[in-house]
N, C-alpha and C positions, 0 to 999 in steps of 0.2 A: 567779294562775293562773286561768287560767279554767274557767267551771262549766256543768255542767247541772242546770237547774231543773223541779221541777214544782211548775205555779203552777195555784191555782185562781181562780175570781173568780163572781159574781155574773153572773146572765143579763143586768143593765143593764149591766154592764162596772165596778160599785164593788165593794168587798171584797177587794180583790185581796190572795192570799197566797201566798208561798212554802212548798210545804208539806214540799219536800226537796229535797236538795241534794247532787250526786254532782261527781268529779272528769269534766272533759269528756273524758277515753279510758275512762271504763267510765260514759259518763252515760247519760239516759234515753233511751230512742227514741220517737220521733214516736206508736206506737201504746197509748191508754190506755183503760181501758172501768173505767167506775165498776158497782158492786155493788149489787145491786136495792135494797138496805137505808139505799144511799148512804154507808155507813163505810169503804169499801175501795175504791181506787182501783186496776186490776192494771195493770202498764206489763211494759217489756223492758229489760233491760241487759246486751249483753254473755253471753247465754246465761242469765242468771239471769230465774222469771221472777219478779215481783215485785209483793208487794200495801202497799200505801203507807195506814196510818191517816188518814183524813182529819180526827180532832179531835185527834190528837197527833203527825201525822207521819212516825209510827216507819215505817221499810221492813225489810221481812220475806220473806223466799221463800215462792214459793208451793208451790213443788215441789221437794226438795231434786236431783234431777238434774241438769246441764247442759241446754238446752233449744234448738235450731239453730232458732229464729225465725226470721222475715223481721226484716229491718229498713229497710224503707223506706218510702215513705207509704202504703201501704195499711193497711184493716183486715185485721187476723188475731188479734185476741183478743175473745170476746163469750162475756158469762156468759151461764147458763143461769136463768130467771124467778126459780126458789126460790133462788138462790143456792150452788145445790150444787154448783157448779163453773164452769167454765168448758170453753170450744170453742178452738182455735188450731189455727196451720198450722205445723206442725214437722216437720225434718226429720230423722230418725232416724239418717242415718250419710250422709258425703260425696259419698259414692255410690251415697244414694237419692235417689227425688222428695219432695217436700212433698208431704203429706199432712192432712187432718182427724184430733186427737188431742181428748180429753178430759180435763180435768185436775180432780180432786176437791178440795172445799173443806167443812173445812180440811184434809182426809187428805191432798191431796198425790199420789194417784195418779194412775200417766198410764195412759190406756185410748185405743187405738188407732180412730178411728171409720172412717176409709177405706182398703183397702189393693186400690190397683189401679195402672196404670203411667201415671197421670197426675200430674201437677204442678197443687198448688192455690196460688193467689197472691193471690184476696180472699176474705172470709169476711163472713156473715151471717145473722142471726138471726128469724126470726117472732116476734113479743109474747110469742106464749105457749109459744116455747121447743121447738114438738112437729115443725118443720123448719127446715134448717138451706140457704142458696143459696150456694154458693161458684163462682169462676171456673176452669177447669179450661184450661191452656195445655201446648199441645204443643212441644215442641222438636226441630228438624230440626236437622243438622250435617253439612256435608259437605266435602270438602278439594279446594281448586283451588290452582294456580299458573299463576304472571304475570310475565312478564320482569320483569329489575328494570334502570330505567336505560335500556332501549329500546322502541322499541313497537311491540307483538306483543299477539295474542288469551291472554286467558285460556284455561287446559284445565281441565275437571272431571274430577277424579281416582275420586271413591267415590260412587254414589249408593246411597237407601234410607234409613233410620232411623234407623240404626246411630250417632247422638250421633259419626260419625268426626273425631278433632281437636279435637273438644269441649275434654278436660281436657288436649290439650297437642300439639304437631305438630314436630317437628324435623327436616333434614337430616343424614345420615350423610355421613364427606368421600368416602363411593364413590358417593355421588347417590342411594343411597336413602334412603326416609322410614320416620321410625320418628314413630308417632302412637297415640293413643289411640282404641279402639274397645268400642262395648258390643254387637255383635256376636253374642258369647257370652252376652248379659244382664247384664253388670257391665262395668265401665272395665279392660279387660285393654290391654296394650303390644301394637301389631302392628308388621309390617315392611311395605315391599310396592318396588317399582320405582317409580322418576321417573313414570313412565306410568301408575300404577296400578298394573300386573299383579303378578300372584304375591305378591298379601298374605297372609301367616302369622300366628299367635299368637306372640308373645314368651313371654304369662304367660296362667295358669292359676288364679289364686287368688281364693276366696275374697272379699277384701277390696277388690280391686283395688288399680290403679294409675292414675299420676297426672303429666302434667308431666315427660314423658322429656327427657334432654337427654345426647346426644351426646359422648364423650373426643375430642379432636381425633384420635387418632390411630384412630379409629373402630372400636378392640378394644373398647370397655366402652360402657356408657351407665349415668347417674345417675338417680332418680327417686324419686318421693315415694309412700309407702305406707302402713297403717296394721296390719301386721301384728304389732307386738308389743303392740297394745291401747292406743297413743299414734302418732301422726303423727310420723314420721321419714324421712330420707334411706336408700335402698340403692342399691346397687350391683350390676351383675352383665356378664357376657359378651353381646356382641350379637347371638348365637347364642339366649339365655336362659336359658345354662346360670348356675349358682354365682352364684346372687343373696345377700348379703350385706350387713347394716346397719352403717350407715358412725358413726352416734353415738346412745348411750345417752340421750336427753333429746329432749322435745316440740320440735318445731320447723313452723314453716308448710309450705305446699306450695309455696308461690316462692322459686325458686333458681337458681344459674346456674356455670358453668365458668367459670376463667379456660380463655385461650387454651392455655397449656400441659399443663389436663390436672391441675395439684400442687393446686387450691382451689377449693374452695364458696363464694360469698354464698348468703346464706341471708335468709331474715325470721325471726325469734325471735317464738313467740307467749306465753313464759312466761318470767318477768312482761310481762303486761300494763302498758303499750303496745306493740307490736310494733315491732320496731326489726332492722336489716339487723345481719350478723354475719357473717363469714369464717371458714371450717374448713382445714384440710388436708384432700385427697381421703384421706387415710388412717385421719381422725375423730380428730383430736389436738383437743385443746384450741379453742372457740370464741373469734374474737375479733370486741369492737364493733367495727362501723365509723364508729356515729356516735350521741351521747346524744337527737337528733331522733328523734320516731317515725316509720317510712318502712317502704313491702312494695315488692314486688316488684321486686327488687332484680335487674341486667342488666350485665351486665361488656364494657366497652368493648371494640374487635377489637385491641390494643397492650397489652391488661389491667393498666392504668392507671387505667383510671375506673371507679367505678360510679354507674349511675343510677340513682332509683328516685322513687315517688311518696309524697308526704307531706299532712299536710294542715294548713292554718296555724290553727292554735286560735283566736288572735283575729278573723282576719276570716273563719274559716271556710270558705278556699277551696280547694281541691286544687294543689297547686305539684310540681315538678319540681327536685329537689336532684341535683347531679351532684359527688358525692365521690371523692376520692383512696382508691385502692385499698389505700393504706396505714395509712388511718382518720383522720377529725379533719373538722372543719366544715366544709360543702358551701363548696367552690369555684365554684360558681354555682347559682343558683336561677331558674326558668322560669316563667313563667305556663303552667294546664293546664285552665282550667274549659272545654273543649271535649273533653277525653279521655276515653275509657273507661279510669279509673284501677283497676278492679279486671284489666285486660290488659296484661299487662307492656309495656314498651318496648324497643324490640331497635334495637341501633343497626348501620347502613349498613355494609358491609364496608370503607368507607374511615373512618370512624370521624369523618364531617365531619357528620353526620346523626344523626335519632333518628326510628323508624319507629314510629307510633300509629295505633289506630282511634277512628274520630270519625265522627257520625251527621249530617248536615246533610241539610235537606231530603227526611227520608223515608230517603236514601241512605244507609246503613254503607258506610266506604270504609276501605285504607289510607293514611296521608298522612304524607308526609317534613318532620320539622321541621330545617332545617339551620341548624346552632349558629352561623354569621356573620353571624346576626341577619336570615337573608334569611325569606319569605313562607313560610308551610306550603303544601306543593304535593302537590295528589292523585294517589297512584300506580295502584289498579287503577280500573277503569270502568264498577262496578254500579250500578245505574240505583235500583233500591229490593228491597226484599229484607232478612233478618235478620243480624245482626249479622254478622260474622267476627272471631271471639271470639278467635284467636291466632296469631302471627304462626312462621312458620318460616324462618330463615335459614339 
């Protein structure tokens, strides 16, 4: 099986050591910062954060919490000169921004160091510890639509700042859209016409919401929420009224309907690896669809298939599994290292296609990949500009 390592070595490049050794679905992440003292190495795993012995090894927490880190190449952990902690960018709940936190050593406490409505995504330190430079990134979201299949102008649906569609965008089958907005200051469910107009609150709470998704018969809609103090699926009227939790147990925020309305896919995040899963719309009993680890999971328009993305542990590349809705071994596998794999794939209403977002040349676009092995072909016609982070069918 394969692993993650942290290896140290020698500023010549001899010495080289293994100094520990994790399963590669809970392994180390790219960001490490060694201890002024040089005995403790602190990394990331998975939410844990973690300080690794350098003359024996041992990995240890640093903080008993869960920790929402970054996990990507940048920096976001750097101690502090004396040793008495460290600095990082964490994110305190789903539906906040990243922040500068403070984590004590070896006490383990976290101390809050920024709280304002920016997003921090590098982090760094002075010598002597008494300021700190970090990258601060704004985030705009806004909701358009674009023929599909013919060609016709984009229309801009929402402007402002309002993060609209951010965490999620779907079509009602009467043409209206129900999307996510932070409008109110949190990710609440709105409605609004084809057009724009007459956008309302669906919700009101607290916690927010997350990744709405439409009953075909467009009396209900499904969505991801964190109101009982763990990440679960509800349910409610598309009015807003009688929201209700569909299963007792942790589960991701990527999900999806079959065509009829009776079942969930789901992503399972407990246990660790994350792996797709089928419910009853009524929350009976979960079932795998597949022992591969795979998120965001998209149920074909015949709901026959599901697709979703994976990542191949040996050669470490993101692939595209397209399983039987009944469960058991992808029935085919795709190449995808051009995808934005954390954005679901939504497939074509003829069911001959899979619709993704991919950044070429500056440009985020949507682009059609059609399963008879023909050419991926770009559908809308943005020139450069931020991502378009989810798709609405």
């Amino acid at each position: 099986m394969a692993k993650s390592e942290l290896v140290v070595v020698n500023a010549d490049g001899s010495g080289e050591r293994v100094l520990a050794t994790r399963e590669l679905s809970g392994g180390f992440n790219s960001a490490v910062a060694w201890s002024p003292d040089g005995k403790v190495i602190a990394t990331h795993s998975r939410g844990a954060l973690l300080g690794v012995v350098v003359e024996s090894g041992e990995v240890k927490p640093l903080v008993q919490q869960p920790l929402t880190l970054r996990a990507d190449f940048t920096p976001y952990i750097e101690w502090f000169k004396d040793g008495s902690g460290l600095a990082v960018i964490h994110k305190e709940k789903i539906d906040t921004n990243r922040q500068l936190w403070q984590v004590s050593y070896p006490g383990g406490d976290l101390r809050r160091i920024t709280n304002d409505l920016a997003t921090y995504t590098s982090l760094s330190m002075t010598a002597d510890s008494k300021a700190l430079v970090a990258i601060q990134r704004e985030q705009q979201s806004t909701l358009w639509t674009t023929p599909f299949g013919v060609t016709g102008p984009t229309q801009q649906l929402t402007k402002g700042n309002n993060l609209d569609g951010f965490n999620g965008v779907r079509w009602a089958p009467d043409g209206r859209i129900v999307y996510t907005s932070s409008a109110s200051g949190k990710p609440d469910l709105w409605l609004m016409n084809a057009d724009g107009s007459q956008a309302r609150p669906l919700t009101d709470d607290v916690t927010g919401e997350f990744f709405p998704t439409v009953a075909p018969d467009g009396r209900s809609l499904v969505y991801a929420a964190n109101r009982s103090g763990n990440w679960n699926l509800w349910r409610m009227e598309m009015d807003g009224s009688n929201p209700r939790q569909l299963m007792n147990r942790v589960v991701g925020v990527r999900f999806d309907l079959t065509p009829d309305g009776r079942w969930v896919v789901f992503e399972n995040q407990e246990p660790l690896p994350t792996k797709p899963y089928k419910v009853r719309s009524d929350g009976s009993s979960p079932t795998l669809l597949t022992e591969q680890p795979a998120t965001n999971p998209s149920i074909s328009p015949d709901g026959k298939l599901v697709v979703c993305f994976s990542i191949d542990p040996q050669a470490r590349q993101q692939k595209v599994l397209i399983l039987p809705f009944e469960g058991g071994a992808p029935i085919r596998t795709l190449e995808a290292k051009t995808m934005e794999g954390y954005i679901p794939l939504r497939w074509t209403p003829d069911g001959r296609s899979l619709l993704y977002v991919d950044t070429r040349q500056g440009s985020t676009n949507l682009w059609r990949l059609p399963l008879d092995g023909g050419a991926p072909q770009q559908v809308t016609p943005f020139q450069r500009g931020p991502a378009r982070t989810h798709l609405g069918l």
